[in-house]
C-alpha positions in Angstrom: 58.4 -18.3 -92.8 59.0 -21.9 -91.9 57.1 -23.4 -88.8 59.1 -24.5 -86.2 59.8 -28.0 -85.7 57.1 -30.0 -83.2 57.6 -33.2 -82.5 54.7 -35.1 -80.5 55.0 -38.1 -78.3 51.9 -39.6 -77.5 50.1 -43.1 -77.7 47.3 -43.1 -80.8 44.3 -45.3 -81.0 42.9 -46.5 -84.6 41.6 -43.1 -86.6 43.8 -39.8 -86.2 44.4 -37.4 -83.4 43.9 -33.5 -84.4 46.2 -30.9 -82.1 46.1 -27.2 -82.2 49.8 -25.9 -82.1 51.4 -22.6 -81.9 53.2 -21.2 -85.6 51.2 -20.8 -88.1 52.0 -18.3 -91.1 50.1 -15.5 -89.3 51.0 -16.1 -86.0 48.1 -17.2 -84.5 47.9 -22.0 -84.4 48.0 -24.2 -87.3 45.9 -27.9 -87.1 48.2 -31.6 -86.9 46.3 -34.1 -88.4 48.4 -37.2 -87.2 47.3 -40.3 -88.7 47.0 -44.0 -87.1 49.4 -46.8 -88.2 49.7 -47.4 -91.0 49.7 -50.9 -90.5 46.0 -50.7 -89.1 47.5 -52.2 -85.8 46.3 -51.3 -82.7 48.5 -49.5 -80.5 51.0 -51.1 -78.1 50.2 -52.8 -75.2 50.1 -50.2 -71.9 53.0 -51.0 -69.3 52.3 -53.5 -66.5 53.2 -52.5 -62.8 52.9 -54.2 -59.3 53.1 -52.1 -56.4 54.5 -53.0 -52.8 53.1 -50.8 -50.1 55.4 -51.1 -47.1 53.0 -49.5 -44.3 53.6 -48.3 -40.8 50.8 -50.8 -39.0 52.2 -49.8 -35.1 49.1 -48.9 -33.1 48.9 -45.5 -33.6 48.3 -45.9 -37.2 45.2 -46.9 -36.7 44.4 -43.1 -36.6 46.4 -43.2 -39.7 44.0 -45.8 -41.9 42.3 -43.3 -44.2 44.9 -41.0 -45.1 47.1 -44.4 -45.5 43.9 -45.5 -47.9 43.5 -41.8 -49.6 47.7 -41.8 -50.6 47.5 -45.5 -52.1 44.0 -45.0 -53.6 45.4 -41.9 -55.2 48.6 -43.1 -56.1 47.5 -45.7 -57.6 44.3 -44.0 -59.6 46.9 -41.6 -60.9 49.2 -44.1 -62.4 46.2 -45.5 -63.9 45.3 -42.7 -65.7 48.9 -41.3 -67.1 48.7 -45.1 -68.8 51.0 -47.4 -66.4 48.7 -50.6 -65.9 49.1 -51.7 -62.4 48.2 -55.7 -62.4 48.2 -56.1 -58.7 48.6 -54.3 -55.6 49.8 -55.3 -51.9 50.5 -54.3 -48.5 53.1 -55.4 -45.8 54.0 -54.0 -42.3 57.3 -52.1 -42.1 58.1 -54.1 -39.2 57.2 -57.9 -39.6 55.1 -60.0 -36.7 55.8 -63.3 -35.8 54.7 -64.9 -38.6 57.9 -63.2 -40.5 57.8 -61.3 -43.7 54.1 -61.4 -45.1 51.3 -60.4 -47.3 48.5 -58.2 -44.7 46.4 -57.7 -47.5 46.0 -57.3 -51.9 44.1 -57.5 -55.3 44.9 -58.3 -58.8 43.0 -56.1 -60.7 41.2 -58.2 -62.8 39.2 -59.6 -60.1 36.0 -58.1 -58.6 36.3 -57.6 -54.9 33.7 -57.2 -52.6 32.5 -54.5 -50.8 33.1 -52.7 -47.2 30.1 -55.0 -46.1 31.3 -58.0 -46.6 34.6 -57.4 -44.5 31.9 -56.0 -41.9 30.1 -58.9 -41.8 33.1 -61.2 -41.3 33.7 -59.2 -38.2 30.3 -59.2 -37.1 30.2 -63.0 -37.5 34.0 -63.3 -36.0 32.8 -61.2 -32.7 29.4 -63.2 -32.6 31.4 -66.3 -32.0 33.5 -65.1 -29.7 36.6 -64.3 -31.8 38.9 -61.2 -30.6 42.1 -62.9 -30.9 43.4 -61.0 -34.4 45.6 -64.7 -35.6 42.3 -66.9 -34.8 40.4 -63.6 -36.8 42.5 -64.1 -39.6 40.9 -67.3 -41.5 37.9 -65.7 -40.8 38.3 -62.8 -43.0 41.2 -63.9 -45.2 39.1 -63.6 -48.1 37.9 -60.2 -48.1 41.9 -59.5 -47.4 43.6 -60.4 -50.5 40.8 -59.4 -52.9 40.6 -55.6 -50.8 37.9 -53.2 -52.7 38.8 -49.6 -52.0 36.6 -48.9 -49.5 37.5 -51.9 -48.0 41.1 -50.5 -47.5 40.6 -48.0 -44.5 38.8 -50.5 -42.3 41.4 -53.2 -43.2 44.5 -51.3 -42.7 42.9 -49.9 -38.9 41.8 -53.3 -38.1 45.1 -54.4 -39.0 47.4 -51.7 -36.5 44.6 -51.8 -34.0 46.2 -55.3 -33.3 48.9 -54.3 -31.8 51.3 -57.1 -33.8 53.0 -54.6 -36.1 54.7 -52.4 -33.3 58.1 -54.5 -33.8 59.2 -54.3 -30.5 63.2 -54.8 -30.5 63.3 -54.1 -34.1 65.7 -51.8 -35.6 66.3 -51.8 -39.2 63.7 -50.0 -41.3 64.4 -52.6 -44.2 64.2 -56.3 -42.9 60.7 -56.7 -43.4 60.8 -55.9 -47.0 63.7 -57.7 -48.0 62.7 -60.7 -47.1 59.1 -60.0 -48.3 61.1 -59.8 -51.9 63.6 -62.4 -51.7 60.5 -64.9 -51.0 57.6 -63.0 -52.8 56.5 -66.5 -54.3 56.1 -68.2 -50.8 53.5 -68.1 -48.0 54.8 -66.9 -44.7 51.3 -68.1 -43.7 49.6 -71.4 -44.2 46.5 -70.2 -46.1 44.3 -72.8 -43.8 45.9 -70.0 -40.9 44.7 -67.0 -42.8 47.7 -66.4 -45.3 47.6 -64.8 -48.4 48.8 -66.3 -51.1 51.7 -64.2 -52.5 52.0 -66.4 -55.6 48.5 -65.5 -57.1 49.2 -61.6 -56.3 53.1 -61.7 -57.1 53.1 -64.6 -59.5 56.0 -62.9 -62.6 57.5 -59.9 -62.5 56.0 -57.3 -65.0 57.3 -54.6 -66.3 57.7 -52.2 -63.5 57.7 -52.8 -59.8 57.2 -50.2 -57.2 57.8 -49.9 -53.9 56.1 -47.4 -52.0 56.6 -46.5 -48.4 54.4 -45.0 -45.6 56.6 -44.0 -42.4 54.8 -41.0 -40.2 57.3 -41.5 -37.4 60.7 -41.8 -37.2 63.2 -43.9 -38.5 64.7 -46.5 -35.8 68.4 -46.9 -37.9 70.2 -44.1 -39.4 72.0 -45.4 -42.7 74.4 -46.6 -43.3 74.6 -47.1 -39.6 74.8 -51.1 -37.8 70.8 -51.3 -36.6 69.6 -51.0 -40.0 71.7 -54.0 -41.4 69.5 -56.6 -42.3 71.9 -60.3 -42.2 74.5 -58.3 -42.0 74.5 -55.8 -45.1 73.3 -52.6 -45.9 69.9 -52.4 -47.4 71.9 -49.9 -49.9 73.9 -53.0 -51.0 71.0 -55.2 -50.8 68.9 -53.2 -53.2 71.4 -52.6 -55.8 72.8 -55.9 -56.1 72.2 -57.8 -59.0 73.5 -61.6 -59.8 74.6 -63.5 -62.8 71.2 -62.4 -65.3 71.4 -58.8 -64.2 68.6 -58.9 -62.4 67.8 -57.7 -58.8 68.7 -60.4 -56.5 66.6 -59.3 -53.5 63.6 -59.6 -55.6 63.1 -63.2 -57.1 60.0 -64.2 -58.2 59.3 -67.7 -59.5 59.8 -67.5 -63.1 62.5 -64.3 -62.9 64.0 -61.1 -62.0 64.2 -57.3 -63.1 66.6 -55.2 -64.0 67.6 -52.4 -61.2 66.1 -49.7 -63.8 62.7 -51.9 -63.3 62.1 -51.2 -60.2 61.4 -47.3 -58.3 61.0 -47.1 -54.7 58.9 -44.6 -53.3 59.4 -42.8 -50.0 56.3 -41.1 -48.2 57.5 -40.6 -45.2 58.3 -37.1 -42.5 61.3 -35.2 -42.5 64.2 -36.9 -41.4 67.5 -34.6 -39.3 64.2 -31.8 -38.5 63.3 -30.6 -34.6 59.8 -31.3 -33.6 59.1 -27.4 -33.5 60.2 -27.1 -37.1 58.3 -29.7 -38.1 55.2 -29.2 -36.1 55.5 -25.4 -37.3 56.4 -26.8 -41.1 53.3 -29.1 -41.6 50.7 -26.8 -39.9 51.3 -24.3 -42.1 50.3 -26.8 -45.0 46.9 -25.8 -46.3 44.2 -28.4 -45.0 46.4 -30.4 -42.5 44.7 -31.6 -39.9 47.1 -30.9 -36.6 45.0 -33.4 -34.7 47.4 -36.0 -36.2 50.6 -34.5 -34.5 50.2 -37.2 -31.8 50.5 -39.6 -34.0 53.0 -38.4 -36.3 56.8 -36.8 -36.2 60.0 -36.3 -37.7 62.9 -38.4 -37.9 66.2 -37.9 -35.6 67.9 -41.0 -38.0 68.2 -40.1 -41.5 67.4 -43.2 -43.2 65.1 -43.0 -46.3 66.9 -39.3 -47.5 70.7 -41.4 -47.8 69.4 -44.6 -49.5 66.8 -42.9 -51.8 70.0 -40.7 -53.2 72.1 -44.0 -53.5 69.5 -45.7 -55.8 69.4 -42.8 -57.7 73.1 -42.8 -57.8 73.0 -46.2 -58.9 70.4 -46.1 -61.2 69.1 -42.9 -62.1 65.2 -41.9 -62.0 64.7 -45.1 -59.6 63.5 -43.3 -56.1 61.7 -40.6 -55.5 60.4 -38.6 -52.1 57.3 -37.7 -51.3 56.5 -35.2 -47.8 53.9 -37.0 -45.6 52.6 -33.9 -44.4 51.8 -32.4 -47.6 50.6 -35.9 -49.0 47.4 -35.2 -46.6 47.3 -31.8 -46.6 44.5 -30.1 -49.2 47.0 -30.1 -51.9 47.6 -34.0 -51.6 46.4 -34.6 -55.5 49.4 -31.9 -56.6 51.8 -33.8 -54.5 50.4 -37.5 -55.7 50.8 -36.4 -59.5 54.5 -35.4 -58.7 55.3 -38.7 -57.6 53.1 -40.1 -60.3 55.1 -38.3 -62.8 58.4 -39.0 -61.5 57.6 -43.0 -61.4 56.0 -42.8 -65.1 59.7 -41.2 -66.2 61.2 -43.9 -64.9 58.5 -46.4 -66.9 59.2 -44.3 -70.5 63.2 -45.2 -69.8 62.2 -49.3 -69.8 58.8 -48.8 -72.2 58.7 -49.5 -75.8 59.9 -47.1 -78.2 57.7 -44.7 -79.8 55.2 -46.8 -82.0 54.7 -46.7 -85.8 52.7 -43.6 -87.1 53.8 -41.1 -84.7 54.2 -38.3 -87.3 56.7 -35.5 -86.1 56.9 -32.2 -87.6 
């Protein structure tokens, strides 16, 4: 009897790959010997991505810093390891300080960033000489900032809503502070000399993906496509699926170019949105390994803000957002929830990859 058909979509170093598939003649697996390319070429280049993290910094986050850390960290790692590259990372507030739309913190990954001590001993030194004032603390520790080392993370993002500067008071829309982060990602909000991160040397082209990922525990202060969350006037709907002359997003311009709408996947992490307190509070406990401690620092969302716009991208652009629950994302399942996400963003990257590479052999 003839074996079915298997066809096998994978990346192949030099040498051959051997798989054990179902279907041979008695029933039982038959070996696939696939060889390498022909060609003797090594195989493509692995897809480049820059993420965004658009963080909730308002005070109470501070109790918030290492589950923030332990979603991005594990994001990210994922990604890594299902083959997307990711070149560079950063973080903005979801509500911008006085210094307007800027970079809190970053790394390009080819660098080699410090450890937890040497942001510790900034402080230590800051505090020695009398510094408490977080803007006069800011070119003292500027450095360890934009070239963050994971276990720098947690103590940078609680320094950071410890400060008190990201509560945006008077602020409605959810979406201002990123939008303009985007439509000037190659310029300083901040004068480096002032403690400013150079957006340029983390943000400098656009690769091939770019993702937005968003960390909202409390609720959203516009409901789309309501008036607070207009941001100059349009919807952030409109804004994030407009594209100009070259096709390319126009709320996201980077020095030398733009991308596509299908290049870039926004991510929502955020609590239920249209669900009572009760419901919620009875919904998360119930997740195994959340800690209800955080309840006072965490809620649902009266507005519905991310659940409309995150099925208008999609609508526009299929594949291009995704959800994630916060609740379950630091529950003591979080790694099966991060690998959903994960998965869903790396769909999105095989739509705008290369095509399957010489010497794939299907059967």
């Amino acid at each position: 009897m003839k074996t079915p058909v298997i066809a096998v979509l994978a990346s192949l170093a030099l040498g051959a790959c051997t798989i054990v598939a179902p279907g041979g003649q008695d029933g039982g697996t038959r070996t696939i010997i696939i060889r390498a390319r022909p060609d003797g070429l090594p195989p493509p280049k692995p897809l480049e991505a820059s993420v965004l993290y658009v963080v909730n910094l308002q005070r109470s986050s501070a109790n918030l810093a290492d589950k923030y850390a332990g979603i991005m960290l594990g994001l990210g790692g994922y990604l890594q390891s299902i083959g997307l590259q990711i070149d560079n990372f950063g973080v903005i507030a979801t509500y911008g300080d006085s210094f307007g739309p800027r970079l809190l913190l970053g790394r390009t990954q080819p660098t080699n960033p410090g450890s937890s001590v040497a942001l510790l001993a900034a402080l230590a030194a800051a505090a020695d000489a009398g510094v408490t004032d977080y803007a006069a603390l800011l070119p003292l520790i500027a450095g360890q900032l934009g070239n963050i080392s994971d276990d720098q993370l947690a103590l940078a993002l609680k320094l950071q809503a410890s400060s008190g500067r990201f509560d945006g008071d008077g602020e409605t829309s959810e979406a201002k502070n990123v939008v303009g982060f985007g439509k000037g990602i190659g310029d300083a909000a901040l004068p480096t000399e002032l403690g400013g991160i150079d957006r340029s040397a983390l943000f400098d082209h656009p690769r091939d993906l770019f993702i937005v990922v968003y960390l909202q525990p409390l609720g959203r202060r516009c409901a789309l496509p309501g008036p607070g969350c207009l941001v100059d006037g349009r919807s952030p709907t409109d804004i994030f699926t407009a594209v100009g002359p070259d096709g390319g997003l126009t709320w996201l311009q980077f020095p030398s170019g733009s991308l596509r709408p299908e290049q870039v996947v926004q991510v929502a992490i955020a609590t239920s949105e249209g669900e009572s307190l009760t419901a919620f509070q009875t919904r998360c406990g119930a997740v195994p390994g959340f800690p209800k401690n955080l309840f006072d620092v965490i809620g649902p969302s009266d507005n519905a803000y991310f659940g409309p716009l995150m099925m208008a991208l999609n609508n526009a652009h299929r594949g291009t957002a995704a959800t994630g629950d916060f609740c379950t994302l630091i529950g003591g399942k979080a790694n099966d929830a991060i690998k959903s996400l994960g998965d869903s963003v790396a769909a999105v990257a095989g739509s705008v990859g290369p095509t399957i590479p010489p010497g794939i052999t299907t059967f």
